[in-house]
C-alpha positions, 0 to 999 in steps of 0.5 A: 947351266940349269938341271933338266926339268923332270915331269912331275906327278901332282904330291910327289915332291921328291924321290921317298914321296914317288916310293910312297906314291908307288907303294899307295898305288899298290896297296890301292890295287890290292884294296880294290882287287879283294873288294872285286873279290867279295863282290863276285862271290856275292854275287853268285851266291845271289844267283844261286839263292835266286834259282830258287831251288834246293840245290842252288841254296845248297851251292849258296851256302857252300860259298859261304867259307870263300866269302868270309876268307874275302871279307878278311882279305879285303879287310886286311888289304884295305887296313894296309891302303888307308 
């Protein structure tokens, strides 16, 4: 009698590579969420620099702490991905 057959996922030939697929895929997930993250502080900060007033460079430059702190973060997340 012939073993079932399994549905296969393309690279994953046998159970330890499937944890590491798994494992990749998280670390993808993590990579991608902390880029997304850098991306929107950016981005607000540019809306901030291109109000054009004082006030909204002064909040421009208040976000600049919780750009570097992204930037180390999806550094070190997409250290871990690749």
């Amino acid at each position: 009698m012939r073993a079932p057959q399994v549905p296969t996922i393309p690279g994953v030939t046998d159970f330890r590579s499937l944890l590491e697929f798994v494992k990749n895929g998280e670390a993808y997930d993590a990579a991608l969420k902390a880029d997304e993250e850098v991306k929107r502080i950016l981005a607000e900060m540019d809306t901030f620099f291109n109000d054009g007033t004082p006030e909204g460079k002064q909040k421009a430059l208040q976000l600049r702490p919780a750009l570097d702190e992204a930037q180390v973060e999806a550094k070190e997340a997409n250290e871990l991905y690749t």
